[in-house]
MDAnalysis code that builds the backbone (N, CA, C; Angstrom):
import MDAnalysis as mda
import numpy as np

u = mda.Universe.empty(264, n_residues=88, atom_resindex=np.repeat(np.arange(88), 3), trajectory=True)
u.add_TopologyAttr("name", ["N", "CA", "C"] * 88)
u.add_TopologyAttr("resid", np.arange(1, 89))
u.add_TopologyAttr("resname", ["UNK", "UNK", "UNK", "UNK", "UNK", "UNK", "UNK", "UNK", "UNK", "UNK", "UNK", "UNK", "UNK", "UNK", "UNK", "UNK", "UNK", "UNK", "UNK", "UNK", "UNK", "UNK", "UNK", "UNK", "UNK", "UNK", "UNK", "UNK", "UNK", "UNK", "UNK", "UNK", "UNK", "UNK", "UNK", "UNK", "UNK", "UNK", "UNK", "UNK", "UNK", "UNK", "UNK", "UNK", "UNK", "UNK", "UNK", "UNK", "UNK", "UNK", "UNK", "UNK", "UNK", "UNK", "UNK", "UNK", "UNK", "UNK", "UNK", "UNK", "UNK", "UNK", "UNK", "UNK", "UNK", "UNK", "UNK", "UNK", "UNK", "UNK", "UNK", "UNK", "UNK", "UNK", "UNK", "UNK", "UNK", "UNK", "UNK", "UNK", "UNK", "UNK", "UNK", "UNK", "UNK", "UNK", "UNK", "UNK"])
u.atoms.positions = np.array([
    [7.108, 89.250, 100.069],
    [6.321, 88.280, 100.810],
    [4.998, 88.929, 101.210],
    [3.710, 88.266, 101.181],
    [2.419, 88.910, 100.997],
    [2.294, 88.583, 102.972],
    [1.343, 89.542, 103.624],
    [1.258, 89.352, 104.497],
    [0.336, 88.106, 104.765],
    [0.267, 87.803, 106.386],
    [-0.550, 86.200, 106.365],
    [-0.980, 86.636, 107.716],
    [-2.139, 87.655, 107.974],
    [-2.811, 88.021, 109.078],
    [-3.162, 86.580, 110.474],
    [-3.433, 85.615, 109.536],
    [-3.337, 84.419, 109.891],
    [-2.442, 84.443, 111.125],
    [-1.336, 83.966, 110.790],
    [-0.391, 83.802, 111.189],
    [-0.144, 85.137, 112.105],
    [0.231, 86.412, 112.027],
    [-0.173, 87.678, 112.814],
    [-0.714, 87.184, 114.113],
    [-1.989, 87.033, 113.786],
    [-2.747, 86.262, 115.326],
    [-2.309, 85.445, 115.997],
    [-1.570, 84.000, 114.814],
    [-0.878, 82.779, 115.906],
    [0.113, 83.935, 116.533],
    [1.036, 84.329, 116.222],
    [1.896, 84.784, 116.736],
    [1.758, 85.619, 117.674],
    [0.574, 86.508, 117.844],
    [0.127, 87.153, 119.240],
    [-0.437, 86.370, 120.038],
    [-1.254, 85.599, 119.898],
    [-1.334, 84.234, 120.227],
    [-0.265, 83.718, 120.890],
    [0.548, 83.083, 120.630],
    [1.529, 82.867, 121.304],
    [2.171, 83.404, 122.050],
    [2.534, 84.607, 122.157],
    [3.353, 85.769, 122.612],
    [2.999, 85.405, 123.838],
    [1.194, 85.712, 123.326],
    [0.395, 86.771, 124.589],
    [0.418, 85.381, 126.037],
    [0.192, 84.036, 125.390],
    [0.213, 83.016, 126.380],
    [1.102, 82.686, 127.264],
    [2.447, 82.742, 126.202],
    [3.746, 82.613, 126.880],
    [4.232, 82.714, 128.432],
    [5.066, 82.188, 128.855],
    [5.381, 82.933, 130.475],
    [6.892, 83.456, 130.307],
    [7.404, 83.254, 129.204],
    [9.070, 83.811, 129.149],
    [8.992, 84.045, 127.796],
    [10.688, 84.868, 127.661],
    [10.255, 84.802, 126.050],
    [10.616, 83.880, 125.274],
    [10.165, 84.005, 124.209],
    [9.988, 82.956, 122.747],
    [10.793, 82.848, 121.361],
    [10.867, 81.799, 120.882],
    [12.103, 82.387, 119.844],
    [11.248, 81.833, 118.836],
    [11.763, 82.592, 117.955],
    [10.724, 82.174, 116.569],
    [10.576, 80.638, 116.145],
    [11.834, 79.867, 116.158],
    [11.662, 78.433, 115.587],
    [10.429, 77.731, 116.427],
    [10.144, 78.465, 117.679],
    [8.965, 77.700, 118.782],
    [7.937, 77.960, 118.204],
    [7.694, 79.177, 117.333],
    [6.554, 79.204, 116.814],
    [6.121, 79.006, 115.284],
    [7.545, 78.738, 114.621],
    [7.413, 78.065, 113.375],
    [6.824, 76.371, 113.330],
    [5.742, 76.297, 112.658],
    [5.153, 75.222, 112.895],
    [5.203, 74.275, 111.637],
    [5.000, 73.278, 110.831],
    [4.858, 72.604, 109.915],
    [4.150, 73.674, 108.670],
    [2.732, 74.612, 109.533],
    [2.326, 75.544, 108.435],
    [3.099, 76.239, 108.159],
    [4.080, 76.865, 108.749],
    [5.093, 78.287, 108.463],
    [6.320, 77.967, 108.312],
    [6.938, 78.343, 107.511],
    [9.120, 78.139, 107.876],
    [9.158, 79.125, 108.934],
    [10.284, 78.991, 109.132],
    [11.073, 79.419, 110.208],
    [11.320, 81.264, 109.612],
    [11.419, 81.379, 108.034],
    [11.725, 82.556, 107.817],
    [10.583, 83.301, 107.220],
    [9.348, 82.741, 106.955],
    [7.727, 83.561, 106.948],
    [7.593, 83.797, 108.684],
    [7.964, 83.016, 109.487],
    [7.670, 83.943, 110.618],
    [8.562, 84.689, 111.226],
    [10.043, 84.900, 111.090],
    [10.584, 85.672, 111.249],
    [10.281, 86.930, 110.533],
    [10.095, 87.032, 109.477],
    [9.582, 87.759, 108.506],
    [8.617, 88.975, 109.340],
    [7.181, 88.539, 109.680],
    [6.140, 88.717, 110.083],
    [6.617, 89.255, 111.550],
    [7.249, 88.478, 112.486],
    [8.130, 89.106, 113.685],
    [8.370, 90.024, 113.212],
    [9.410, 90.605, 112.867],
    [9.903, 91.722, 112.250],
    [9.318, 92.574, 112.136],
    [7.851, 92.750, 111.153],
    [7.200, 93.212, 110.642],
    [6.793, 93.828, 111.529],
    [6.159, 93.289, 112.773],
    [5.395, 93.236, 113.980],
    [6.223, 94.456, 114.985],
    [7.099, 93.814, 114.952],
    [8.039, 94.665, 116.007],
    [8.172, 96.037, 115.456],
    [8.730, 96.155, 114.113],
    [8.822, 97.388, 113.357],
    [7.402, 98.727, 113.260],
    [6.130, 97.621, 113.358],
    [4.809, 98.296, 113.981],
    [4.355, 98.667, 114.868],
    [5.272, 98.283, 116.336],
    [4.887, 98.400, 117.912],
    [4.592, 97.229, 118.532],
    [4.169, 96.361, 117.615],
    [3.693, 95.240, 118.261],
    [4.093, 94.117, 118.923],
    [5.189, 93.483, 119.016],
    [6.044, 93.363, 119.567],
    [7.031, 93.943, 120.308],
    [8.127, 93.455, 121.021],
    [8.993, 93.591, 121.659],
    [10.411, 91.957, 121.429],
    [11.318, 92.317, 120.467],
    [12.143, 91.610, 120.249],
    [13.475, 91.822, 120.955],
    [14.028, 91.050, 121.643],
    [14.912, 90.713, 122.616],
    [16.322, 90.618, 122.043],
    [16.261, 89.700, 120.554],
    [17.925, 89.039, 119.467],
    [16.652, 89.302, 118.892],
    [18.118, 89.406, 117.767],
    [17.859, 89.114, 116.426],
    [18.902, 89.046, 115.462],
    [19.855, 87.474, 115.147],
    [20.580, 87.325, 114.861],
    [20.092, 86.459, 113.336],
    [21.342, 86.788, 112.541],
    [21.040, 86.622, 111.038],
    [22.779, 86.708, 111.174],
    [23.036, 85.532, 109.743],
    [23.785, 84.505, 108.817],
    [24.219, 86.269, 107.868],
    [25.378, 86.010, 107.158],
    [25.995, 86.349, 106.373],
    [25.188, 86.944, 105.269],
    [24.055, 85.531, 104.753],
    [23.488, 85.470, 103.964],
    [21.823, 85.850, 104.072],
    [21.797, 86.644, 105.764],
    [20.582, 86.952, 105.631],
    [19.532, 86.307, 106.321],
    [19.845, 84.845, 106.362],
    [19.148, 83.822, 107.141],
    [19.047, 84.024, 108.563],
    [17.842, 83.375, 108.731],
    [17.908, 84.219, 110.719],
    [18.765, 82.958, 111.166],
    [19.609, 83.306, 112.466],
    [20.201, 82.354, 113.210],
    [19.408, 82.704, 114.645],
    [18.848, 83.463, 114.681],
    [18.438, 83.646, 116.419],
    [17.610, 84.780, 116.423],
    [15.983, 84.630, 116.859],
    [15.261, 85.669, 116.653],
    [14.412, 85.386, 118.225],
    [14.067, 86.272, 119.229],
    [13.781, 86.152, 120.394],
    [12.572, 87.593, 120.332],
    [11.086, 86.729, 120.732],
    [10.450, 87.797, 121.303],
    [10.266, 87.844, 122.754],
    [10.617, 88.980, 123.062],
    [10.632, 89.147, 124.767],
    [8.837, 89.259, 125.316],
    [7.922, 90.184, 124.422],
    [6.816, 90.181, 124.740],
    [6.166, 90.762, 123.646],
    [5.282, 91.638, 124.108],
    [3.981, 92.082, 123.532],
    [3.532, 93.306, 124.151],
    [3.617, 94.092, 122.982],
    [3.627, 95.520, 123.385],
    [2.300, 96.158, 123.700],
    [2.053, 97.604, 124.518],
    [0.387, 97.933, 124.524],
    [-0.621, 98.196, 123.217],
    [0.383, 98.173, 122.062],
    [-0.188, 97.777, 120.843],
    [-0.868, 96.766, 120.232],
    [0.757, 95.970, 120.749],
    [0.006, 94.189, 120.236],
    [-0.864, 94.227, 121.228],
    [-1.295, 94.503, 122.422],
    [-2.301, 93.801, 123.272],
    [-3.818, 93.970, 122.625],
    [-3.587, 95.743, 121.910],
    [-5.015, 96.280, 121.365],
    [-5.493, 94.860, 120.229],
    [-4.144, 94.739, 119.426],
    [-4.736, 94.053, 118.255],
    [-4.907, 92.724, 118.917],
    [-4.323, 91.906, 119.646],
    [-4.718, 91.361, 120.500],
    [-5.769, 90.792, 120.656],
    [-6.511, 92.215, 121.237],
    [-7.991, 92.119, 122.000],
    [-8.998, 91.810, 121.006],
    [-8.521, 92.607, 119.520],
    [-9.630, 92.612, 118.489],
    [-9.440, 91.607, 117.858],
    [-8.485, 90.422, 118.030],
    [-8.207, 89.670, 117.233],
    [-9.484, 88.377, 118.073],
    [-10.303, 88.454, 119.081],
    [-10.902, 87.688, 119.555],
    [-12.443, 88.406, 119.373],
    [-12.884, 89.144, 118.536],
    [-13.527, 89.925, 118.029],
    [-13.805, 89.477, 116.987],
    [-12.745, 89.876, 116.359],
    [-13.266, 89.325, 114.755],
    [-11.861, 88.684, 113.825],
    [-12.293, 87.709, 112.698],
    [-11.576, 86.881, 112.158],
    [-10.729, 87.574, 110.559],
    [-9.389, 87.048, 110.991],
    [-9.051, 87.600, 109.686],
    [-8.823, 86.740, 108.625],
    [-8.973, 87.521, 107.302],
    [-8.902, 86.310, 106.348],
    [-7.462, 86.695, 105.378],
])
């Protein structure tokens, strides 16, 4: 799966607005499935950038329950630069 920086941002974006935490299907939207942004979660968390709470997955791999608790002093940097400049 190719990354979608795009999406990166909604998702700090979201995080960063939030007042509790968030589960991925809240931020899967009509543009994204449910498993390009779990995907990208993942990704995120595995980088610092996040902070994931669950993370529950099917037999087959499929997420059943993915929870971000917040946003790490990482994600905040990229964050900051993400209102800086645009990614393509």
């Amino acid at each position: 799966m190719k990354h979608d920086l795009d999406l990166v941002r909604s998702i700090l974006i979201y995080v960063e607005n939030a007042e509790c935490e968030v589960d991925a299907d809240d931020m899967a939207a009509e543009r994204w499935p449910i498993e390009t942004v779990a995907y990208h979660v993942r990704l995120m968390e595995h980088h610092g950038l996040l902070d994931v709470s669950q993370d529950a997955r099917d037999m087959s791999g499929n997420t059943i329950e993915l929870t971000v608790a917040g946003i790490t002093w990482d994600g905040q940097e990229v964050y900051l630069q993400c209102g800086y400049m645009k990614f393509r």
